[in-house]
MOPAC internal coordinates of N, CA, C and O (Angstrom, degrees):
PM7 1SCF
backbone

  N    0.0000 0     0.00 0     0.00 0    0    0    0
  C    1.4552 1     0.00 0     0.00 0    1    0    0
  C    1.5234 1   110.49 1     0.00 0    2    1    0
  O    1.2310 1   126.16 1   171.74 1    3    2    1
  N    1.3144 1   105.76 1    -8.26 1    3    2    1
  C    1.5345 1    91.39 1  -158.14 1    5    3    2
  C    1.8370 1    99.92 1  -112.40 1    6    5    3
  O    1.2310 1   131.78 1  -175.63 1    7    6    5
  N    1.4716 1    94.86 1     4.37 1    7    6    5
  C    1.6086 1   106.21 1   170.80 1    9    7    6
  C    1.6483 1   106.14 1  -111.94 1   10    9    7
  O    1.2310 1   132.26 1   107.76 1   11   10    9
  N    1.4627 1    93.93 1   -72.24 1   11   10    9
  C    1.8120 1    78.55 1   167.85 1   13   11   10
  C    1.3138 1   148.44 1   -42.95 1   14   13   11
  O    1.2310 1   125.98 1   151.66 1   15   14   13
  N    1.6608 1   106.11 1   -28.34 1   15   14   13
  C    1.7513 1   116.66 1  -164.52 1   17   15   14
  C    1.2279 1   109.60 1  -118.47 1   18   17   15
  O    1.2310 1   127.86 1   169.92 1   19   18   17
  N    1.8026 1   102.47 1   -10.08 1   19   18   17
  C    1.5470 1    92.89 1   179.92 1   21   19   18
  C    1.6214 1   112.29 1    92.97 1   22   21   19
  O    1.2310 1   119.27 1  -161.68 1   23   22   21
  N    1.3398 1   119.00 1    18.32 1   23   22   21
  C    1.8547 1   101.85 1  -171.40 1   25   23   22
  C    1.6094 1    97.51 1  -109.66 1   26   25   23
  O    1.2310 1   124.40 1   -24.31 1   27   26   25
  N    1.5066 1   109.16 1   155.69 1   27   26   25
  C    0.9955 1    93.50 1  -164.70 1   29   27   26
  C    1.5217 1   102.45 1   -94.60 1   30   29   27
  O    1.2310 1   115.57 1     4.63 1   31   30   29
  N    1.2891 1   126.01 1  -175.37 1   31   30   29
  C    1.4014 1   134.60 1   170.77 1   33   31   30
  C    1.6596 1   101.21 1   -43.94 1   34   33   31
  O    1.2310 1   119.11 1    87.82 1   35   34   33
  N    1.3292 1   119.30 1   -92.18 1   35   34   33
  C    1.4462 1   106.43 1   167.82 1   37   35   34
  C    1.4151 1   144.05 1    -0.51 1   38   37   35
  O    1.2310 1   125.10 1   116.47 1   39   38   37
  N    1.5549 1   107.81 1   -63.53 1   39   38   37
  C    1.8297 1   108.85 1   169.96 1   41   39   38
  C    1.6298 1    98.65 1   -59.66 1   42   41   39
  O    1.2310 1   129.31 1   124.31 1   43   42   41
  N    1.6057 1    99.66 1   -55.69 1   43   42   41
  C    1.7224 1    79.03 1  -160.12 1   45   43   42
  C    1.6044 1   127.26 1   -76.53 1   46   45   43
  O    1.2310 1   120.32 1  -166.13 1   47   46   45
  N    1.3694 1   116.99 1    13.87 1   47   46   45
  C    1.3040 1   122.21 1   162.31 1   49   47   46
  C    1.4828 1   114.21 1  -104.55 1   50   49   47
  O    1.2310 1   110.17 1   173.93 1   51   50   49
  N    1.7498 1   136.07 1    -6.07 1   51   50   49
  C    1.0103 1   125.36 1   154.01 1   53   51   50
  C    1.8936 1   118.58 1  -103.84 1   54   53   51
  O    1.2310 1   119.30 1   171.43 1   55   54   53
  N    1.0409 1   118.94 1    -8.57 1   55   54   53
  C    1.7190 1   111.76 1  -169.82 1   57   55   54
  C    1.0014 1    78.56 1   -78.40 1   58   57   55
  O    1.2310 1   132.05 1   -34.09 1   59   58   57
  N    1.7355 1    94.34 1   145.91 1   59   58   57
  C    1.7668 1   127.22 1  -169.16 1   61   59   58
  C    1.4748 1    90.54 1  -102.13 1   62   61   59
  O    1.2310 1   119.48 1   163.72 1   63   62   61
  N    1.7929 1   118.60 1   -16.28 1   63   62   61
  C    1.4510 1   108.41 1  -169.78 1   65   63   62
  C    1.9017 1   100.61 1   -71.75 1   66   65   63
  O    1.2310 1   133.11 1   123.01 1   67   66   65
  N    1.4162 1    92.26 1   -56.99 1   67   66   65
  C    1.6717 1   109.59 1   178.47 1   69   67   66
  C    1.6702 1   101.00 1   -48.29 1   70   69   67
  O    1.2310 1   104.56 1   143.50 1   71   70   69
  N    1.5370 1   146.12 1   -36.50 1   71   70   69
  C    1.2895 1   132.82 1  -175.14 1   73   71   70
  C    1.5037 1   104.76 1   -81.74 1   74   73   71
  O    1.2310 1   127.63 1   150.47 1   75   74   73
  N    1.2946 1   102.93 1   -29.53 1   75   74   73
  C    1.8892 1    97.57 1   168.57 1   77   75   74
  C    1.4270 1   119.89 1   -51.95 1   78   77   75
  O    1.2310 1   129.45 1   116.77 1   79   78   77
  N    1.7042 1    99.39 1   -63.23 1   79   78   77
  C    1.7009 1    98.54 1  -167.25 1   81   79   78
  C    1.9460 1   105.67 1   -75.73 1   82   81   79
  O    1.2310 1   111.23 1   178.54 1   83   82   81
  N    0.8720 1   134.12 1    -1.46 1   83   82   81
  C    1.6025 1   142.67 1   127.25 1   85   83   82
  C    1.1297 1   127.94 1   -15.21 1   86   85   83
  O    1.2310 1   126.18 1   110.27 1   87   86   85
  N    1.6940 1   105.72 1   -69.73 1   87   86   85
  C    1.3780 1   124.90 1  -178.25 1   89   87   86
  C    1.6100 1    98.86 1   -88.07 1   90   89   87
  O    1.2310 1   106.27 1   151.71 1   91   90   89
  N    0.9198 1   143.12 1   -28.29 1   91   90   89
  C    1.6143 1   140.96 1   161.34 1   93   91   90
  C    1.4940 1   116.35 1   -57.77 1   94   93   91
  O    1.2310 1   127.24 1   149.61 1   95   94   93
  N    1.2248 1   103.67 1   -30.39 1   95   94   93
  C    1.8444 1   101.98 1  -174.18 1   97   95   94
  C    1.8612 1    98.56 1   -93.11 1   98   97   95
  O    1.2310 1   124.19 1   174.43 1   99   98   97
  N    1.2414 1   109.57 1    -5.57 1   99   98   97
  C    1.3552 1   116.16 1  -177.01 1  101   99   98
  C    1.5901 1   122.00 1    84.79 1  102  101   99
  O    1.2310 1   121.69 1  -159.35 1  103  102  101
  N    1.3560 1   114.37 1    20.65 1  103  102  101
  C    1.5794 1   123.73 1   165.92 1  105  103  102
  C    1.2412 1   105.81 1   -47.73 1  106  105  103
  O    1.2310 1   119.47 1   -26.84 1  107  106  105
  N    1.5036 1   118.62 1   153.16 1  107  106  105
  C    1.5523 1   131.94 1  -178.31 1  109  107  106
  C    1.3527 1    99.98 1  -111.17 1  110  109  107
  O    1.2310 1   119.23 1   161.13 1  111  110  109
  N    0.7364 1   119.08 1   -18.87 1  111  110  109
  C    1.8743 1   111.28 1  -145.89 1  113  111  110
  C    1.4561 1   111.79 1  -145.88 1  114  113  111
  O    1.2310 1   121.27 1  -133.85 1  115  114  113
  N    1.3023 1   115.18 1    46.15 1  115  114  113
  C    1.1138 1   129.38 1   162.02 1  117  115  114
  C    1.4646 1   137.14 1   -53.13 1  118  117  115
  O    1.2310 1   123.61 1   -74.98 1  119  118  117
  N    1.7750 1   110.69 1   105.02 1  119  118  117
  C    1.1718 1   107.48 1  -176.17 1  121  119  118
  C    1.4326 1   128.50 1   -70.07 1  122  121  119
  O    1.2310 1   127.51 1   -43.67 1  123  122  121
  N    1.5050 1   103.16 1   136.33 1  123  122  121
  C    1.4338 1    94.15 1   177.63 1  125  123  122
  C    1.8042 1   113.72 1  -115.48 1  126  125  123
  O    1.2310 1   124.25 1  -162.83 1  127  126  125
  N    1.6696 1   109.44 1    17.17 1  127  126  125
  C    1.1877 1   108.79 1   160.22 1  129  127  126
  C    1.2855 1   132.98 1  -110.85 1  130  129  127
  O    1.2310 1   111.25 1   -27.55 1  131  130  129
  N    1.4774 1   134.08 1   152.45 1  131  130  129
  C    1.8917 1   105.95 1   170.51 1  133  131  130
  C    1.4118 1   100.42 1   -56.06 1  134  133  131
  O    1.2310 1   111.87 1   121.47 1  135  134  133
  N    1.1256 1   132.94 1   -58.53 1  135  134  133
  C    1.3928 1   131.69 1  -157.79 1  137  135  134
  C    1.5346 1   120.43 1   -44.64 1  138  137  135
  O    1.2310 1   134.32 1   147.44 1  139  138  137
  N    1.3839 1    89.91 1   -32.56 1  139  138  137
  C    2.1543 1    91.98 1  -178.16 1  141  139  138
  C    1.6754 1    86.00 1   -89.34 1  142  141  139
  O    1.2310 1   117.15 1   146.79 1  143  142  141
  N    0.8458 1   123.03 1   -33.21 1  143  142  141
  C    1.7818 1   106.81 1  -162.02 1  145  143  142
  C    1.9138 1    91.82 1   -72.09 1  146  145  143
  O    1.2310 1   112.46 1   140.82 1  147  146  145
  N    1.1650 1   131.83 1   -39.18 1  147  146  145
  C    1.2570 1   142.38 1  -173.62 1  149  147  146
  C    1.6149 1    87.28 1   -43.80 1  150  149  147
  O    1.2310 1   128.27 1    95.28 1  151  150  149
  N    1.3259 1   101.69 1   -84.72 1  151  150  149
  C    1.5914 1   117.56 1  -174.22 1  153  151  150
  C    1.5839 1   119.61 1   -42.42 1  154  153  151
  O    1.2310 1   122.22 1   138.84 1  155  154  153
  N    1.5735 1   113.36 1   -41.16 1  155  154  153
  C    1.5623 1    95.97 1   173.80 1  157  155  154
  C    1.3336 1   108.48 1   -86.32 1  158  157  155
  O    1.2310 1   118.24 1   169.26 1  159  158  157
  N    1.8972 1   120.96 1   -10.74 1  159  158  157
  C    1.6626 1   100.23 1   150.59 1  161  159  158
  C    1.7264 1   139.97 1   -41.86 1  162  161  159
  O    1.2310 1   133.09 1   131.22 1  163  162  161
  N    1.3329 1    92.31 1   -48.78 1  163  162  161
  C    1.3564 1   113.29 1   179.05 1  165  163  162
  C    1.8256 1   127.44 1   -80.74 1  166  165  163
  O    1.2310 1   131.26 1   157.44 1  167  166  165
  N    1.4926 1    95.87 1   -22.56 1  167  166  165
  C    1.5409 1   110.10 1   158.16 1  169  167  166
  C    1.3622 1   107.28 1   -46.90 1  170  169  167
  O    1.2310 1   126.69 1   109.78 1  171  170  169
  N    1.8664 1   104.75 1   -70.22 1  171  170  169
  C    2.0126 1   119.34 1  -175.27 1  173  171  170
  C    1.2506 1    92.84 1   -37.76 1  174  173  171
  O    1.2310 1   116.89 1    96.05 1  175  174  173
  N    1.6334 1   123.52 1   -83.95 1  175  174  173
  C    1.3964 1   136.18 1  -174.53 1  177  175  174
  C    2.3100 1   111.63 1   -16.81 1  178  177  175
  O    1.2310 1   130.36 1   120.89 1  179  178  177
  N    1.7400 1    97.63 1   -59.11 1  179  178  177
  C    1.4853 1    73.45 1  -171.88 1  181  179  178
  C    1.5720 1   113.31 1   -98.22 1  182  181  179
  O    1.2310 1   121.90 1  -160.76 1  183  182  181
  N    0.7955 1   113.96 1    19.24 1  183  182  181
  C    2.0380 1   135.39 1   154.59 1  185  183  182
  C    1.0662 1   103.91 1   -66.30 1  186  185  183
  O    1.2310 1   121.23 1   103.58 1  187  186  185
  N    1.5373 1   115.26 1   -76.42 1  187  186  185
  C    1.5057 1   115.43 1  -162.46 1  189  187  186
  C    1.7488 1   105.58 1   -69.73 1  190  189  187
  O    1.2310 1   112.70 1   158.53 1  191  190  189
  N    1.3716 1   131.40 1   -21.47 1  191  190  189
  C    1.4493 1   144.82 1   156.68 1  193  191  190
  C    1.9122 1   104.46 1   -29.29 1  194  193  191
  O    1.2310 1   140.36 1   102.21 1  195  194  193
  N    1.6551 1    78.10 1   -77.79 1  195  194  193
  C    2.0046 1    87.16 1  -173.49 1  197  195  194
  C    1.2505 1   108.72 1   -68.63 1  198  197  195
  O    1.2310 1   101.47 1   151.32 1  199  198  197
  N    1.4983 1   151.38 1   -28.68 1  199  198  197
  C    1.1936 1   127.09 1   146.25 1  201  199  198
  C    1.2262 1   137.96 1   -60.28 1  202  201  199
  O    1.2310 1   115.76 1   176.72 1  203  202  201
  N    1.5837 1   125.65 1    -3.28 1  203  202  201
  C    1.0161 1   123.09 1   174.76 1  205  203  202
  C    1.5846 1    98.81 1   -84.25 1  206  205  203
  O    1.2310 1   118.64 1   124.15 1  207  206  205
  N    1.7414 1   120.21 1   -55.85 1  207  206  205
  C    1.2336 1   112.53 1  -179.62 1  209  207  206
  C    1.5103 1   121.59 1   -44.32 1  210  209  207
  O    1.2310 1   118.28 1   141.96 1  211  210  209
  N    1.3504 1   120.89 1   -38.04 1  211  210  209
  C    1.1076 1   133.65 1   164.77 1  213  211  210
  C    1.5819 1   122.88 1   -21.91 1  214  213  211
  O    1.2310 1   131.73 1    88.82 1  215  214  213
  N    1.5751 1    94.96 1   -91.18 1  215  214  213
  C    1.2120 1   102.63 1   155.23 1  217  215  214
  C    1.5470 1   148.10 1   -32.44 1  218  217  215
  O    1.2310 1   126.01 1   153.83 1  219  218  217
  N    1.5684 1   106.06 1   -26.17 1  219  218  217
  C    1.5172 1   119.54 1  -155.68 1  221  219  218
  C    2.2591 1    81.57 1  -107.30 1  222  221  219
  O    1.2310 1   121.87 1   162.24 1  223  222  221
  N    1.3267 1   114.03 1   -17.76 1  223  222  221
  C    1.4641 1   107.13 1  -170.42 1  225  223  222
  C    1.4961 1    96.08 1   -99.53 1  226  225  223
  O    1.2310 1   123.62 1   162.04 1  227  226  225
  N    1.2839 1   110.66 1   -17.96 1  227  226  225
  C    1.4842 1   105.25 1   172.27 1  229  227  226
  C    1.5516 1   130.67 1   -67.93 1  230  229  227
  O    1.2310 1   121.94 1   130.94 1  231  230  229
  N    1.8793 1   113.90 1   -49.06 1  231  230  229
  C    1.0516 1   115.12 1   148.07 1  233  231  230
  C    1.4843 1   124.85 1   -64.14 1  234  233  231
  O    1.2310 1   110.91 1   174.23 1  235  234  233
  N    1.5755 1   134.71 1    -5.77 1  235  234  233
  C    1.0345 1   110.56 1   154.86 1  237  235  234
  C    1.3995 1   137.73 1   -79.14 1  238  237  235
  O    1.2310 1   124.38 1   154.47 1  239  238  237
  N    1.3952 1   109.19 1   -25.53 1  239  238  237
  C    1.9104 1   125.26 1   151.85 1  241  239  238
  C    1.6052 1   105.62 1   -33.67 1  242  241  239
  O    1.2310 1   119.84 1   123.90 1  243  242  241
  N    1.5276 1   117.91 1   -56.10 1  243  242  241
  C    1.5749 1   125.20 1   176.65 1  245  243  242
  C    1.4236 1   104.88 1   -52.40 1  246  245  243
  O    1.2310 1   121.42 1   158.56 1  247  246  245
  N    1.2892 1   114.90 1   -21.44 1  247  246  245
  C    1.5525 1    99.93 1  -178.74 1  249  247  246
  C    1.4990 1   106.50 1    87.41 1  250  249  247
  O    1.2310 1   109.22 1  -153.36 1  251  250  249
  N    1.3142 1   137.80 1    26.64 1  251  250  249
  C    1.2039 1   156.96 1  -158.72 1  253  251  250
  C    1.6475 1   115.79 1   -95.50 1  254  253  251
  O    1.2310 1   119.68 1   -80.93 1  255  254  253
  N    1.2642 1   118.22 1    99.07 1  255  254  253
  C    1.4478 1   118.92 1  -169.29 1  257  255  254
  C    1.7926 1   103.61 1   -62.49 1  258  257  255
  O    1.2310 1   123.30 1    -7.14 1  259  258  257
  N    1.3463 1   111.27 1   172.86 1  259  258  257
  C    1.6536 1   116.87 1  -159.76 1  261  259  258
  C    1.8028 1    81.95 1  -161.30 1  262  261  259
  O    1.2310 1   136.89 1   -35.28 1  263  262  261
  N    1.4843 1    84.90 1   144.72 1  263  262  261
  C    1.5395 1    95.46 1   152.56 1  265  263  262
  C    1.5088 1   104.50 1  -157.87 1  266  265  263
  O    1.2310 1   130.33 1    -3.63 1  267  266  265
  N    1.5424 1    97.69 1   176.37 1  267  266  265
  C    1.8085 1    98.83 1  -157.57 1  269  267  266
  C    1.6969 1    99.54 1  -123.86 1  270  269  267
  O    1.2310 1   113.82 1   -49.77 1  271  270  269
  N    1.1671 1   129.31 1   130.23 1  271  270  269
  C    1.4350 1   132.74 1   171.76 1  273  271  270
  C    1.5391 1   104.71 1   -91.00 1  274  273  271
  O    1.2310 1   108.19 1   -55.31 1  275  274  273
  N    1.0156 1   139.67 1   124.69 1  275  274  273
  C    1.5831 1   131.70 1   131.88 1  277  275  274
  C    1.6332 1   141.53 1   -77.83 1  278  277  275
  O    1.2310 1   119.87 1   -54.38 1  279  278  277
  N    1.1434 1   117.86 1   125.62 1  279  278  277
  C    1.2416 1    95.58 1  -178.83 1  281  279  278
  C    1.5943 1   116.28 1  -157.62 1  282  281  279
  O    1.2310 1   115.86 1   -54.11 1  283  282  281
  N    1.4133 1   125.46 1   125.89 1  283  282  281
  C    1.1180 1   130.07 1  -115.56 1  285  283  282
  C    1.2281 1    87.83 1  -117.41 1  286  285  283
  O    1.2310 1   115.02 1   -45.35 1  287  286  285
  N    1.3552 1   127.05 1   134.65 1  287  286  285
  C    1.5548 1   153.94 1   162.39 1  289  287  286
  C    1.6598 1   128.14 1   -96.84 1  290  289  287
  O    1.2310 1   119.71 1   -83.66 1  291  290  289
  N    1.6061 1   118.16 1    96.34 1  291  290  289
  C    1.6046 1   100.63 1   160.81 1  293  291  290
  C    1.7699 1   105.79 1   -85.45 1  294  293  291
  O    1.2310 1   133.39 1   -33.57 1  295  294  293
  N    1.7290 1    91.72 1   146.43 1  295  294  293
  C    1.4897 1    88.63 1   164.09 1  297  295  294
  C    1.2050 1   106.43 1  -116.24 1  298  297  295
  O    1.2310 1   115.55 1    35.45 1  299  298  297
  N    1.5669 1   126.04 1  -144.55 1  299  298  297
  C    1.7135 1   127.89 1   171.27 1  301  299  298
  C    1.2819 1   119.49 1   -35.01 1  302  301  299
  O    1.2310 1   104.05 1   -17.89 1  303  302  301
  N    0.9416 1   147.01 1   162.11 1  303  302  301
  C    1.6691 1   144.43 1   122.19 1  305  303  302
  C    1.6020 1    81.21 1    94.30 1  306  305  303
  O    1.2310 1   108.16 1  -146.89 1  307  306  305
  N    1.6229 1   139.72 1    33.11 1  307  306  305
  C    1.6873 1   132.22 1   175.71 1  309  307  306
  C    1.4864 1    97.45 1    45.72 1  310  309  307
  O    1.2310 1   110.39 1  -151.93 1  311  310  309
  N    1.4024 1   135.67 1    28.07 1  311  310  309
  C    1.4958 1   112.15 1   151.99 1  313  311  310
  C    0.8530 1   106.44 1   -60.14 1  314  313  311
  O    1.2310 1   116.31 1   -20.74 1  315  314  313
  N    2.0795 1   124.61 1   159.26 1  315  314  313
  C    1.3819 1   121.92 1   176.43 1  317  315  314
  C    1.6343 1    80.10 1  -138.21 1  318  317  315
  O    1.2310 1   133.98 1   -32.81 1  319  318  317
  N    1.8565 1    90.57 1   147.19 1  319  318  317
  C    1.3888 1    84.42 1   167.48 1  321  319  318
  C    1.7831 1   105.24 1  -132.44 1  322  321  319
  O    1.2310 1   111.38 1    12.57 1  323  322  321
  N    1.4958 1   133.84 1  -167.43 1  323  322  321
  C    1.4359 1   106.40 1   179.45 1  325  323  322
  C    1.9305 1    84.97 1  -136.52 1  326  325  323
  O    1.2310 1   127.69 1   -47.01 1  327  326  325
  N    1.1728 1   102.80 1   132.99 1  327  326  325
  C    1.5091 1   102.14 1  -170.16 1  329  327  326
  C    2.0300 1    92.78 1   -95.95 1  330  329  327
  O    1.2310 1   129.64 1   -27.55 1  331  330  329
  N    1.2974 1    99.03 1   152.45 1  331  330  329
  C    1.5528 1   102.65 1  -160.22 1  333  331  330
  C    1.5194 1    98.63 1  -136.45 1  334  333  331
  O    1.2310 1   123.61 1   -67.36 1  335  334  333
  N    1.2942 1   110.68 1   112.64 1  335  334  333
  C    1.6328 1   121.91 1   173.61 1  337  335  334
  C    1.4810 1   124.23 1  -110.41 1  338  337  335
  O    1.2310 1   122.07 1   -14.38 1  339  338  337
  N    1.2334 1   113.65 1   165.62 1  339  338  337
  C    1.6766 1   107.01 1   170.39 1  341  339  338
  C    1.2966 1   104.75 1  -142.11 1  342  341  339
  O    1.2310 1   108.81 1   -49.06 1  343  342  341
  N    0.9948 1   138.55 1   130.94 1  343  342  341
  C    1.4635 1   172.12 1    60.35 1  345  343  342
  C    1.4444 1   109.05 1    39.00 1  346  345  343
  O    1.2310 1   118.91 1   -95.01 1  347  346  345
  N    1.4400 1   119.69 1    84.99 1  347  346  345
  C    1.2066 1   131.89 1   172.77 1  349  347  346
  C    1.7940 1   122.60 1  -120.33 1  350  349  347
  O    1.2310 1   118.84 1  -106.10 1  351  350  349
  N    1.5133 1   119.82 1    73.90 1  351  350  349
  C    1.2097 1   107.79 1  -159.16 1  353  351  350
  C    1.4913 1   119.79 1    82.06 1  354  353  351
  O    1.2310 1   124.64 1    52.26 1  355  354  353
  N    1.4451 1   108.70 1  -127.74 1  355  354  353
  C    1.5321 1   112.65 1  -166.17 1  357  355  354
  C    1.5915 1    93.32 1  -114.73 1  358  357  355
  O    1.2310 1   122.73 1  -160.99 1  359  358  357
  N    1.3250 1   112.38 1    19.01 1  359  358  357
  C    1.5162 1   105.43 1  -178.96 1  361  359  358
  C    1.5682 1   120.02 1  -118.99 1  362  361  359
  O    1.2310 1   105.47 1   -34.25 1  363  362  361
  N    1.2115 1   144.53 1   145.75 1  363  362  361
  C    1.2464 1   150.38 1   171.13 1  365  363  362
  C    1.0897 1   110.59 1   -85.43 1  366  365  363
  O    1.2310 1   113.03 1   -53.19 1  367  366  365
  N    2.0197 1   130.78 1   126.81 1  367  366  365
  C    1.4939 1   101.43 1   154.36 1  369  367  366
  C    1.9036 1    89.36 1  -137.30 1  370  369  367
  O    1.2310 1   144.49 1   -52.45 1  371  370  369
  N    1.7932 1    70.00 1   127.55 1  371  370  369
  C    1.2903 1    82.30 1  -178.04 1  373  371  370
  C    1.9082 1   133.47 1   -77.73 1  374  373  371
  O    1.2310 1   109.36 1   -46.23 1  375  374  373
  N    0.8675 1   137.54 1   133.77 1  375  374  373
  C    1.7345 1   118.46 1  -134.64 1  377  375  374
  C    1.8994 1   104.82 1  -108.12 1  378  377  375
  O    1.2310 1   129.58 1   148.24 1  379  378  377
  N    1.6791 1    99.13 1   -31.76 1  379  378  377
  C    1.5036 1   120.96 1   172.84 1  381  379  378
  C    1.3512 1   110.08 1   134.36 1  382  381  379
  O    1.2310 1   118.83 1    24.20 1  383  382  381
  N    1.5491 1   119.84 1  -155.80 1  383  382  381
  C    0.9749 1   137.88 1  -176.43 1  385  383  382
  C    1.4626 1    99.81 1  -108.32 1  386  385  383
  O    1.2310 1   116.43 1    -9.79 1  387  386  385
  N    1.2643 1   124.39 1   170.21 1  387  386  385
  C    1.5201 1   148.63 1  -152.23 1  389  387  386
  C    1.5005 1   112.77 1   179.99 1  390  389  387
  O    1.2310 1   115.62 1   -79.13 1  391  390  389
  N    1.7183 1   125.93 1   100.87 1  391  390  389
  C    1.0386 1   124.95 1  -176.34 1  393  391  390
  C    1.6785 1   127.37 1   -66.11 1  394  393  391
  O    1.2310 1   110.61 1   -72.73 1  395  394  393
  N    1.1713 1   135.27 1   107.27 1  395  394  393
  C    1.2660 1   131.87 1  -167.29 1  397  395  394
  C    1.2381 1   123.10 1   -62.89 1  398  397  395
  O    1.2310 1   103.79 1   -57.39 1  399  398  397
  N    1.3249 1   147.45 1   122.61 1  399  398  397
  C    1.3459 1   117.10 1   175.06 1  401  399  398
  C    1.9312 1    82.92 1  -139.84 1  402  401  399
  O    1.2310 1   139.34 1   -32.20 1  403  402  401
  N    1.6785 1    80.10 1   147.80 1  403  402  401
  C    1.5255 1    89.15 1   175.47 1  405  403  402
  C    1.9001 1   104.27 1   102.43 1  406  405  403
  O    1.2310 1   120.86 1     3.46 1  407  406  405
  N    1.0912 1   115.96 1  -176.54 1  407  406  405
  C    1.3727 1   130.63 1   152.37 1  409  407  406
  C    1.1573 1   118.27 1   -65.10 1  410  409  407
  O    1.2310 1   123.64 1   -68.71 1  411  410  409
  N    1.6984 1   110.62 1   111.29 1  411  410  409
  C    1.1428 1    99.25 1   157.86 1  413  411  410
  C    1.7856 1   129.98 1  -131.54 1  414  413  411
  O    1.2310 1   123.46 1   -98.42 1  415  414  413
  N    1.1627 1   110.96 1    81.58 1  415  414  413
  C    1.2328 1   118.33 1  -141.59 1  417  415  414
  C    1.9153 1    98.46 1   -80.50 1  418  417  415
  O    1.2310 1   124.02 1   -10.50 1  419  418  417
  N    1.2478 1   109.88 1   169.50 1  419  418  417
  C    1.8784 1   128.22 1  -165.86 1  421  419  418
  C    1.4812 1    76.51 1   -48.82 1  422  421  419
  O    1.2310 1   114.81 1   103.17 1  423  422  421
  N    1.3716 1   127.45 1   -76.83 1  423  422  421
  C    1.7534 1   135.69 1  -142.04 1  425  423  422
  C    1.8970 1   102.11 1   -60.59 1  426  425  423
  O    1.2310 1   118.84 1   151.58 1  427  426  425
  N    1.3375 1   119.81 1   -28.42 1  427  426  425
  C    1.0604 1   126.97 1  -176.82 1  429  427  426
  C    1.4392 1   116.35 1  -104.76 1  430  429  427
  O    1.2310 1   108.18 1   179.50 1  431  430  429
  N    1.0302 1   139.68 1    -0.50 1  431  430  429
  C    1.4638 1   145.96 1  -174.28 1  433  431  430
  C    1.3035 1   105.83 1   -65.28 1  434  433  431
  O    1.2310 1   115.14 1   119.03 1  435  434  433
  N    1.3605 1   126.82 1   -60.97 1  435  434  433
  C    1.7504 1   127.27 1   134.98 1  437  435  434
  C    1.4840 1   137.45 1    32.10 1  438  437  435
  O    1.2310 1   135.01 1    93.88 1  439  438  437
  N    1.2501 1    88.57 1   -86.12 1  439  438  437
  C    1.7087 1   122.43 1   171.57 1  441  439  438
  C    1.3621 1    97.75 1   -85.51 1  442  441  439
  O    1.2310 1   101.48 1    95.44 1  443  442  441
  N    1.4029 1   151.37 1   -84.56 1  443  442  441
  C    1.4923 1   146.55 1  -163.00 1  445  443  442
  C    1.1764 1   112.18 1   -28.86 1  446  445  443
  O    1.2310 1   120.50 1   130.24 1  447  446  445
  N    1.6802 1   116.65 1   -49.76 1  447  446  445
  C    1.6971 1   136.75 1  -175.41 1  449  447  446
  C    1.6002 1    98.02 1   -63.30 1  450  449  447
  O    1.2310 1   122.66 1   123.92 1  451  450  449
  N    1.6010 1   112.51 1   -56.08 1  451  450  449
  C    1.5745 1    97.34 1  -178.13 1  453  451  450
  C    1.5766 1   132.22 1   -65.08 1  454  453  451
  O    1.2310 1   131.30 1   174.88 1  455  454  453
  N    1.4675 1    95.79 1    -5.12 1  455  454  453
  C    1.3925 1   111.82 1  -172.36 1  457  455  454
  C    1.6821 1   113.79 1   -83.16 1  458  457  455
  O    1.2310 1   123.96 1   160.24 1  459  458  457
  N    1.5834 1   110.01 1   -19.76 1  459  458  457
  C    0.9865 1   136.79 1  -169.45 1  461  459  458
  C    1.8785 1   109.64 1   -75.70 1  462  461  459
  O    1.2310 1   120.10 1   180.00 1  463  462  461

């Protein structure tokens, strides 16, 4: 929720609505701080990380060609960010966002990304 919907650590460790439907779906371990909800955010985050690398070093053992899309997002306030994919077969994995700062023009996108 707090990637998809936008809530921050805060709501979703105090709404009593969000600890209800929790305890309705049969969760055990309901946080009741931002700080632990932060951390088992970031737990998912570097899990789902090493299985992705996982996966992505496995088809490269196969010898499995890859290619990389960029494609660059301003939002509010002229943040830009450059969203970064790979191209594995018939599959997408999408990698995230990456805040741009500076020039980052088609010929250089390249180098900026490796810099990253």
């Amino acid at each position: 929720m707090a990637a998809k919907d936008g809530l921050s650590f805060n709501v979703l460790a105090s709404s009593q609505e969000i600890k209800k439907g929790l305890a309705a779906r049969k969760f055990e371990k309901i946080p009741s701080s931002p700080n632990t909800v932060r951390s088992m955010v970031f737990q998912y985050e570097r899990k789902f990380r090493e299985e992705l690398i996982a996966k992505l070093n496995k088809r490269k053992a196969e010898r499995e060609r890859f290619s990389v899309t960029l494609d660059e997002w301003t939002l509010n306030r002229n943040r830009r960010y450059m969203n970064v994919n790979i191209h594995a077969g018939s599959e997408v994995y999408n990698l995230g966002l990456i805040q741009a700062t500076g020039s980052v023009t088609a010929n250089a996108s390249g180098t900026w990304l490796s810099s990253r």
